[in-house]
Z-matrix of the N, CA and C atoms (Angstrom, degrees):
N
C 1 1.441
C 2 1.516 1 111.73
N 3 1.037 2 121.54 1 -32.67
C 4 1.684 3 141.98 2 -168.69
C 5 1.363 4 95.43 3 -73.59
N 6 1.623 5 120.37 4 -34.55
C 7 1.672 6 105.15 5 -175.01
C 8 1.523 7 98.44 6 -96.56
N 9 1.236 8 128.87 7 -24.19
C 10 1.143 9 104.78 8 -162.43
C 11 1.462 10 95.02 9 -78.90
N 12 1.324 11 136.96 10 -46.42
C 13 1.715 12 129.77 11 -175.24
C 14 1.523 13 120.29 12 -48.02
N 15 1.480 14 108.06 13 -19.93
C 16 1.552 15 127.08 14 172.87
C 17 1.804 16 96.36 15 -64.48
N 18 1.401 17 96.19 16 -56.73
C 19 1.992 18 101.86 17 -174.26
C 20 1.503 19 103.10 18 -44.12
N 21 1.143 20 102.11 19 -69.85
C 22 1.826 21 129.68 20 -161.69
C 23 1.355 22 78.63 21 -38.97
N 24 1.954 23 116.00 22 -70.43
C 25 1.652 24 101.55 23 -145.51
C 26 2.380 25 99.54 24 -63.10
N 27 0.980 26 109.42 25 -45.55
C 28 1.328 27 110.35 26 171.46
C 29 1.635 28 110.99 27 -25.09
N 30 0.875 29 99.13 28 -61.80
C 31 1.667 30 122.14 29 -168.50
C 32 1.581 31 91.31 30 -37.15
N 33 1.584 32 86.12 31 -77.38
C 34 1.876 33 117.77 32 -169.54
C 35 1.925 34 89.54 33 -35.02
N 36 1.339 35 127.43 34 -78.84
C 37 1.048 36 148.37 35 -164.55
C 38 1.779 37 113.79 36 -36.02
N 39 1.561 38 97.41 37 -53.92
C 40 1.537 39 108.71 38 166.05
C 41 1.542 40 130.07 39 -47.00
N 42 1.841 41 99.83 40 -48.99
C 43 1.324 42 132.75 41 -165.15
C 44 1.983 43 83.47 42 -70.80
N 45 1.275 44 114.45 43 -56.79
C 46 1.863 45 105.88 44 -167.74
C 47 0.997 46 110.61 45 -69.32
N 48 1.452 47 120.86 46 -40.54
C 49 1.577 48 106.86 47 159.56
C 50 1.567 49 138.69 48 -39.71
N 51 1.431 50 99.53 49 -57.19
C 52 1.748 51 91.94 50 177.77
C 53 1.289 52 103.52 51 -66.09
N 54 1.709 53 128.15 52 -26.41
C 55 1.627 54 110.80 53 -175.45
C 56 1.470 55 122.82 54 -62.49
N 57 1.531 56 90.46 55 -29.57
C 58 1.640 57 101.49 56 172.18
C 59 1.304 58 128.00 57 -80.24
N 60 1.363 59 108.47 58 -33.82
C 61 1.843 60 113.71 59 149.83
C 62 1.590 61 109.49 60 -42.86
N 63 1.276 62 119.14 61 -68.00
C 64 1.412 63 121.63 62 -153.29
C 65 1.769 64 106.88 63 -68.54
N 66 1.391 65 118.08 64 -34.14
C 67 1.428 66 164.94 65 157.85
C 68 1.819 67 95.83 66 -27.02
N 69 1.492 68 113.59 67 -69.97
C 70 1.513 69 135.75 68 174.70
C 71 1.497 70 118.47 69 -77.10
N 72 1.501 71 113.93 70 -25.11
C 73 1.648 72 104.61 71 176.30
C 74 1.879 73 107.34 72 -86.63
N 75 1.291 74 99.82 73 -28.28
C 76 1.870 75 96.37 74 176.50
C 77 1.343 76 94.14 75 -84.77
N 78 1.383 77 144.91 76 -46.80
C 79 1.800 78 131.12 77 167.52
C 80 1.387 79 102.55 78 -28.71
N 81 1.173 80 136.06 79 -68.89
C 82 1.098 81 144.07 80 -142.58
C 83 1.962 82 103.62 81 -77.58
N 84 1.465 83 104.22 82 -53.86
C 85 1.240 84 93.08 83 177.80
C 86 1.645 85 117.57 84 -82.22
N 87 1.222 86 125.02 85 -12.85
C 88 1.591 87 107.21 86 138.44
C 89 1.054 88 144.20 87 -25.24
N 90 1.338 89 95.32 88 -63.87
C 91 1.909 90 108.39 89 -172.74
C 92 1.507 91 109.11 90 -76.55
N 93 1.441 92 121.54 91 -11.36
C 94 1.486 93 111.53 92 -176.09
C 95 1.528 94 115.11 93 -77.16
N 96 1.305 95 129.35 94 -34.82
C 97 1.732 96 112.55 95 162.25
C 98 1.234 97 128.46 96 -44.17
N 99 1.917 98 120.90 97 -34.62
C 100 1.025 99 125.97 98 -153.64
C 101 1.959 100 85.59 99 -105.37
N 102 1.418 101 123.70 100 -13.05
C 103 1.344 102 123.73 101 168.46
C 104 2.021 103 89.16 102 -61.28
N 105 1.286 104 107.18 103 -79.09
C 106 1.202 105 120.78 104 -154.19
C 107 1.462 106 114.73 105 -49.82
N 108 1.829 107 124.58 106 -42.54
C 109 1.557 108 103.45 107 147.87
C 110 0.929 109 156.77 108 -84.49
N 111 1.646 110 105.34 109 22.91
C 112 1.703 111 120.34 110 151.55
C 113 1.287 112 110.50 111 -77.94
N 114 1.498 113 117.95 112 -51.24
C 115 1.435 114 102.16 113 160.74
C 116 1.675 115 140.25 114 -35.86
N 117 1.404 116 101.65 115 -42.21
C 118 1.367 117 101.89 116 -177.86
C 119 1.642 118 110.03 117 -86.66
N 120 1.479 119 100.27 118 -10.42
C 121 1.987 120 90.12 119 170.38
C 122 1.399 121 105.96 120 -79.30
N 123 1.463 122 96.34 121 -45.50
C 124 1.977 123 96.53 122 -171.09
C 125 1.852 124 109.85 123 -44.79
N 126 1.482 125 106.51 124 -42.82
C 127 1.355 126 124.36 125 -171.23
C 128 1.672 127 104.82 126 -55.89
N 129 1.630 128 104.05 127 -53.98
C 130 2.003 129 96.31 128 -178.83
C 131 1.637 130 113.42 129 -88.63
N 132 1.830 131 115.52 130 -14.42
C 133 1.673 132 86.78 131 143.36
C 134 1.166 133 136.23 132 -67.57
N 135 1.703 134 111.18 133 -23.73
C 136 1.625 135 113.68 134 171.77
C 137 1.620 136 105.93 135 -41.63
N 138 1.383 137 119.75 136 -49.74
C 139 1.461 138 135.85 137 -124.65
C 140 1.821 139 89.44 138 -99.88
N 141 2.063 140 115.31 139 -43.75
C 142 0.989 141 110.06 140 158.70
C 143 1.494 142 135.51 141 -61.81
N 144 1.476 143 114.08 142 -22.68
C 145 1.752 144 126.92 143 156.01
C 146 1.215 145 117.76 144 -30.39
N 147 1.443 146 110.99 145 -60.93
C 148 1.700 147 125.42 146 -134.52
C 149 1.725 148 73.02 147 -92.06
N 150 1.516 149 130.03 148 -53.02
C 151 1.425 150 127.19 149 -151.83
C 152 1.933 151 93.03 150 -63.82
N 153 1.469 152 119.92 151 -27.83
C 154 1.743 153 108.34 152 -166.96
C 155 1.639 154 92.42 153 -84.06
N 156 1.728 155 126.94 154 -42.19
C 157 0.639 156 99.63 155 138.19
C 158 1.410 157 154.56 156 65.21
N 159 1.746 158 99.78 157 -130.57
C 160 1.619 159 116.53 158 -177.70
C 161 1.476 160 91.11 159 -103.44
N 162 1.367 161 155.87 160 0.35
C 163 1.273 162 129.54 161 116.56
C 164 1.504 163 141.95 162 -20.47
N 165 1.687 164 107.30 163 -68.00
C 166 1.313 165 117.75 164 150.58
C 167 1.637 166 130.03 165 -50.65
N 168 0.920 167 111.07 166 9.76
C 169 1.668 168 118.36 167 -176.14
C 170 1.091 169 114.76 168 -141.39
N 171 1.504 170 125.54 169 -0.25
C 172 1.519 171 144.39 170 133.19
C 173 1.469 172 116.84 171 -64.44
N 174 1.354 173 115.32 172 -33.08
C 175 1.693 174 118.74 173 -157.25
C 176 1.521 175 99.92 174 -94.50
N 177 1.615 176 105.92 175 -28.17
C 178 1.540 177 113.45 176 173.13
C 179 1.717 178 113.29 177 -76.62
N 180 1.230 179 104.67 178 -55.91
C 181 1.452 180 102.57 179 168.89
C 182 1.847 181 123.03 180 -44.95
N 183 1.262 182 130.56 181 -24.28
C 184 0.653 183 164.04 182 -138.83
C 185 1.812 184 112.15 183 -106.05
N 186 1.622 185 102.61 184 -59.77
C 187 1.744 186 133.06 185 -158.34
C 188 2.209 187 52.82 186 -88.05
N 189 1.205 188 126.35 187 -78.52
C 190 1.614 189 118.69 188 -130.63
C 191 1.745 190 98.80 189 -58.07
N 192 1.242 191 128.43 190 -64.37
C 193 1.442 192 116.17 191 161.68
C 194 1.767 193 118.51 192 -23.80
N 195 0.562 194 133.93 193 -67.65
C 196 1.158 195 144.85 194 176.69
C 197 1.676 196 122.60 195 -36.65
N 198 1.911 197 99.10 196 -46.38
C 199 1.750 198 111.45 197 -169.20
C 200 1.868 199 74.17 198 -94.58
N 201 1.395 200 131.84 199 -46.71
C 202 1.555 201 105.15 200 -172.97
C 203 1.586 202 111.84 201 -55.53
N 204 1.055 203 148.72 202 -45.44
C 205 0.946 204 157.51 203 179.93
C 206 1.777 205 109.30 204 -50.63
N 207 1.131 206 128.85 205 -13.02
C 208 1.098 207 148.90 206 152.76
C 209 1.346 208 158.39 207 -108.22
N 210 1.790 209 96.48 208 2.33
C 211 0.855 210 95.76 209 177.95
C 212 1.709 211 94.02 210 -148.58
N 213 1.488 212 120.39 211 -14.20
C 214 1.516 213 106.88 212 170.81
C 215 1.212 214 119.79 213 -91.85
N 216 1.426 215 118.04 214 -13.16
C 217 1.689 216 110.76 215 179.22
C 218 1.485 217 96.67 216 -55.97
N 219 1.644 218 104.09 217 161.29
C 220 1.282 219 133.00 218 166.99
C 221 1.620 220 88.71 219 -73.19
N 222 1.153 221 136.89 220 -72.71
C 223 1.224 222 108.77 221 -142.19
C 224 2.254 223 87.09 222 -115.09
N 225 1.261 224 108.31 223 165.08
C 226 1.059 225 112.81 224 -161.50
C 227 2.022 226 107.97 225 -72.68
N 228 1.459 227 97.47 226 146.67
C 229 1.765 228 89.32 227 -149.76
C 230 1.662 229 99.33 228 -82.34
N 231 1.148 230 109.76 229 159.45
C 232 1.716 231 124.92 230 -162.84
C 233 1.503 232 104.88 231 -53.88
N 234 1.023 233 125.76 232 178.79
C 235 1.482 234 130.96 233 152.95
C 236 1.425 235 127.18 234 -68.27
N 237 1.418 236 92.25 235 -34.69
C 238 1.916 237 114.49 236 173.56
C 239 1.471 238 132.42 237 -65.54
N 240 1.751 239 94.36 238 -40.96
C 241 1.431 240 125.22 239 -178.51
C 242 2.103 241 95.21 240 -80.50
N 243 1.207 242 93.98 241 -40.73
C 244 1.729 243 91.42 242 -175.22
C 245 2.104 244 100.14 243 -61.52
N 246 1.588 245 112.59 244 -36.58
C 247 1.164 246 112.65 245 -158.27
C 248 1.715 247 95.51 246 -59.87
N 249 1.690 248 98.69 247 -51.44
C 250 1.472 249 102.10 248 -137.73
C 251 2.141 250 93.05 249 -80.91
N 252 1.556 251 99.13 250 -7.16
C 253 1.792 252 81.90 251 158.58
C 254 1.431 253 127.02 252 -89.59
N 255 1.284 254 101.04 253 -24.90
C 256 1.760 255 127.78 254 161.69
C 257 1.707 256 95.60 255 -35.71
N 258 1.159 257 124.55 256 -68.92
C 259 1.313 258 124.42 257 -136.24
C 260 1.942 259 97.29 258 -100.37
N 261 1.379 260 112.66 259 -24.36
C 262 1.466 261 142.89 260 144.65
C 263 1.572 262 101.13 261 -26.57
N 264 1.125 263 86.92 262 -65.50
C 265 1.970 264 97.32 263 -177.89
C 266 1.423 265 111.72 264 -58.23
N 267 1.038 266 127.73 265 -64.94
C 268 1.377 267 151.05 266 -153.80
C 269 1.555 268 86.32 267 -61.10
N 270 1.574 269 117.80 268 -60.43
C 271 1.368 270 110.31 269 -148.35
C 272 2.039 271 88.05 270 -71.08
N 273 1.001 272 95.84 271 -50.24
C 274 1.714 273 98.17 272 179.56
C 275 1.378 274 107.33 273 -26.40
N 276 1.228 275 111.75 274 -102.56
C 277 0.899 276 116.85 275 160.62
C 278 2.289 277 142.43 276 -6.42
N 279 1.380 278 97.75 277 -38.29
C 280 1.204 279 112.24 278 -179.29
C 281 1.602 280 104.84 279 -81.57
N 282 1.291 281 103.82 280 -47.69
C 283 1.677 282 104.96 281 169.11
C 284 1.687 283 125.18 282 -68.16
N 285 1.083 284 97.76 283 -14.47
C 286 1.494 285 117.79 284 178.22
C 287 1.310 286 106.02 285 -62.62
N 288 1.389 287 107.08 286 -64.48
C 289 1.515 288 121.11 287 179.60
C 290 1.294 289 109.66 288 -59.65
N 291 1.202 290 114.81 289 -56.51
C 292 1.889 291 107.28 290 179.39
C 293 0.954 292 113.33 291 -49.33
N 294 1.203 293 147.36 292 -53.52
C 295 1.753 294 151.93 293 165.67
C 296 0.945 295 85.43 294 -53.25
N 297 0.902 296 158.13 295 -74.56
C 298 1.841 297 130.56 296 -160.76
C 299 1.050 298 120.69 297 -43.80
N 300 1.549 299 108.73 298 -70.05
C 301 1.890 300 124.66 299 171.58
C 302 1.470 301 112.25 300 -40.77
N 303 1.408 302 100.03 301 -43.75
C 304 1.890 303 96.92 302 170.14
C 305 1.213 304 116.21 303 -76.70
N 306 1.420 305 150.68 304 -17.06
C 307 1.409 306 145.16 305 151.18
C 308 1.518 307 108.00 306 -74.45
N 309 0.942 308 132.37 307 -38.20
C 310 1.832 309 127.55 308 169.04
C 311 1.347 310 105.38 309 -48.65
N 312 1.529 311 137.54 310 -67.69
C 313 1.182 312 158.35 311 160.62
C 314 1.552 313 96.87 312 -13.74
N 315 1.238 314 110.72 313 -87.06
C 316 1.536 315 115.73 314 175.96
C 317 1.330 316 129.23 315 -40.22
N 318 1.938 317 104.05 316 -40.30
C 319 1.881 318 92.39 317 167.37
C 320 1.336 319 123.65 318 -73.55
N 321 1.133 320 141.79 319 22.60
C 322 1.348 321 149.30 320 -148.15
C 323 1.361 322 84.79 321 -128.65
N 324 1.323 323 119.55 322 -55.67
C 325 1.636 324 119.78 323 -177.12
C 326 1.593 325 113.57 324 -46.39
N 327 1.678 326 80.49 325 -53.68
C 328 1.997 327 91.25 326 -165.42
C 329 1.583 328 118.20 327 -59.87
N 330 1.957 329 100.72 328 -33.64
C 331 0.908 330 99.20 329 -169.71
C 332 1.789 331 125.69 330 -96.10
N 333 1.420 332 98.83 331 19.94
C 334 1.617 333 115.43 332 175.63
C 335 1.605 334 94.15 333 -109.04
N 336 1.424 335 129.91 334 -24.88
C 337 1.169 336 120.06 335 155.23
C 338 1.343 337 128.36 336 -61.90
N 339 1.377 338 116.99 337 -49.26
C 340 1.708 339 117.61 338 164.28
C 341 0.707 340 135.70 339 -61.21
N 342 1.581 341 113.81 340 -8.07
C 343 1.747 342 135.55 341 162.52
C 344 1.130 343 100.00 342 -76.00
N 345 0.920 344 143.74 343 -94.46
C 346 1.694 345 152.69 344 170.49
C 347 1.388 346 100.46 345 0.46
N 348 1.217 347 118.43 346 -75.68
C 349 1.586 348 138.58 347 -156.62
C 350 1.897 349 85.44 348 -49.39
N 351 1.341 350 127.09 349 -68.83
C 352 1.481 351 132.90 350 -174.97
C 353 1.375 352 112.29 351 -53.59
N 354 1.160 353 89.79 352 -38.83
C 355 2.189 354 86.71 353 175.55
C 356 1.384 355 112.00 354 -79.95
Protein backbone atom coordinates (compact mmCIF):
# COMPACT_ATOMS: atom_id res chain seq x y z
CA UNK A 1 0.00 0.00 0.00
CA UNK A 2 2.97 2.36 0.97
CA UNK A 3 4.27 2.05 -2.71
CA UNK A 4 1.41 2.40 -4.44
CA UNK A 5 0.37 5.99 -2.55
CA UNK A 6 4.09 6.98 -3.38
CA UNK A 7 2.84 6.20 -7.36
CA UNK A 8 -0.60 7.93 -7.00
CA UNK A 9 1.14 10.98 -5.18
CA UNK A 10 3.95 10.92 -8.21
CA UNK A 11 1.30 10.57 -10.67
CA UNK A 12 -0.82 13.49 -8.98
CA UNK A 13 2.58 15.57 -8.89
CA UNK A 14 3.56 14.94 -12.64
CA UNK A 15 -0.10 15.51 -13.82
CA UNK A 16 0.17 19.44 -11.80
CA UNK A 17 3.16 20.03 -13.21
CA UNK A 18 2.49 19.86 -16.87
CA UNK A 19 -0.92 21.71 -15.95
CA UNK A 20 1.12 24.33 -14.59
CA UNK A 21 3.58 24.29 -17.47
CA UNK A 22 0.80 24.40 -20.00
CA UNK A 23 -1.14 26.81 -17.35
CA UNK A 24 2.27 29.38 -17.66
CA UNK A 25 3.01 29.07 -21.47
CA UNK A 26 -0.76 30.44 -22.45
CA UNK A 27 -0.22 33.09 -19.19
CA UNK A 28 2.64 34.13 -20.74
CA UNK A 29 1.53 34.46 -24.28
CA UNK A 30 -1.43 36.49 -23.16
CA UNK A 31 0.23 39.05 -21.42
CA UNK A 32 2.74 39.74 -24.24
CA UNK A 33 0.48 42.20 -26.49
CA UNK A 34 -0.53 44.03 -23.49
CA UNK A 35 3.59 43.79 -22.49
CA UNK A 36 4.25 45.19 -25.98
CA UNK A 37 1.72 48.28 -25.83
CA UNK A 38 3.14 49.50 -22.77
CA UNK A 39 6.18 49.39 -24.46
CA UNK A 40 5.16 51.35 -27.30
CA UNK A 41 3.39 54.09 -24.96
CA UNK A 42 6.41 54.27 -22.62
CA UNK A 43 8.51 54.60 -26.01
CA UNK A 44 6.29 57.93 -27.48
CA UNK A 45 6.29 59.46 -23.94
CA UNK A 46 10.01 58.81 -24.15
CA UNK A 47 9.82 60.49 -27.65
CA UNK A 48 7.22 63.23 -26.14
CA UNK A 49 10.10 63.91 -23.25
CA UNK A 50 13.01 64.50 -25.44
CA UNK A 51 10.52 66.86 -27.90
CA UNK A 52 9.56 69.29 -24.29
CA UNK A 53 12.84 68.75 -23.80
CA UNK A 54 14.53 70.65 -26.78
CA UNK A 55 11.85 73.25 -26.19
CA UNK A 56 13.21 73.87 -22.79
CA UNK A 57 16.72 74.20 -24.15
CA UNK A 58 15.59 76.68 -26.72
CA UNK A 59 13.82 78.88 -24.00
CA UNK A 60 17.14 78.68 -21.95
CA UNK A 61 19.34 79.44 -24.77
CA UNK A 62 17.23 82.09 -25.43
CA UNK A 63 16.42 83.72 -21.45
CA UNK A 64 20.79 83.47 -21.70
CA UNK A 65 21.15 85.83 -24.87
CA UNK A 66 18.90 87.97 -23.60
CA UNK A 67 20.27 88.18 -19.51
CA UNK A 68 23.98 88.53 -21.46
CA UNK A 69 22.85 91.35 -23.19
CA UNK A 70 22.14 92.85 -19.87
CA UNK A 71 24.21 92.20 -17.83
CA UNK A 72 27.81 91.58 -19.55
CA UNK A 73 28.14 94.62 -21.65
CA UNK A 74 30.50 97.15 -20.28
CA UNK A 75 28.23 99.73 -20.77
CA UNK A 76 24.40 99.21 -20.31
CA UNK A 77 22.74 97.67 -23.63
CA UNK A 78 20.62 100.13 -25.94
CA UNK A 79 16.96 100.05 -26.11
CA UNK A 80 17.37 98.82 -29.78
CA UNK A 81 19.91 96.15 -29.03
CA UNK A 82 17.42 95.08 -25.99
CA UNK A 83 14.47 95.15 -28.86
CA UNK A 84 16.15 93.28 -31.56
CA UNK A 85 17.17 90.32 -28.82
CA UNK A 86 13.64 90.75 -27.42
CA UNK A 87 12.18 89.95 -30.71
CA UNK A 88 15.40 87.35 -31.32
CA UNK A 89 13.63 85.55 -28.54
CA UNK A 90 10.22 85.55 -29.58
CA UNK A 91 11.04 84.40 -33.08
CA UNK A 92 13.29 81.56 -31.42
CA UNK A 93 11.29 80.58 -29.45
CA UNK A 94 7.98 80.77 -31.68
CA UNK A 95 9.56 78.31 -34.10
CA UNK A 96 10.57 76.25 -31.33
CA UNK A 97 7.13 75.66 -30.39
CA UNK A 98 5.84 74.95 -33.86
CA UNK A 99 8.30 72.10 -34.32
CA UNK A 100 7.24 70.82 -31.30
CA UNK A 101 3.39 70.92 -31.91
CA UNK A 102 4.32 69.41 -35.28
CA UNK A 103 6.28 66.43 -33.75
CA UNK A 104 3.53 65.99 -30.86
CA UNK A 105 0.91 65.86 -33.69
CA UNK A 106 2.87 63.13 -35.36
CA UNK A 107 3.40 60.96 -32.14
CA UNK A 108 -0.19 60.52 -31.73
CA UNK A 109 -0.21 59.16 -35.30
CA UNK A 110 2.67 56.71 -34.74
CA UNK A 111 1.52 55.82 -31.64
CA UNK A 112 -2.20 54.66 -32.60
CA UNK A 113 -0.26 52.92 -35.30
CA UNK A 114 1.96 50.93 -32.84
CA UNK A 115 -1.12 50.19 -31.08
CA UNK A 116 -2.77 48.65 -33.92
CA UNK A 117 0.35 46.90 -35.19
CA UNK A 118 0.37 44.93 -31.30
CA UNK A 119 -3.28 44.27 -31.32
Amino acid sequence: MNSSNKQQANSATETNQDLLTWWHRYWLLSTMPIVRCQIAWLENVTQAMALEAELFQAIAKSNEKLTLCLTDSKENCTAQELTEHYQEMVKTLTDANLERLSNVSQLSHEFRRSLWEEI
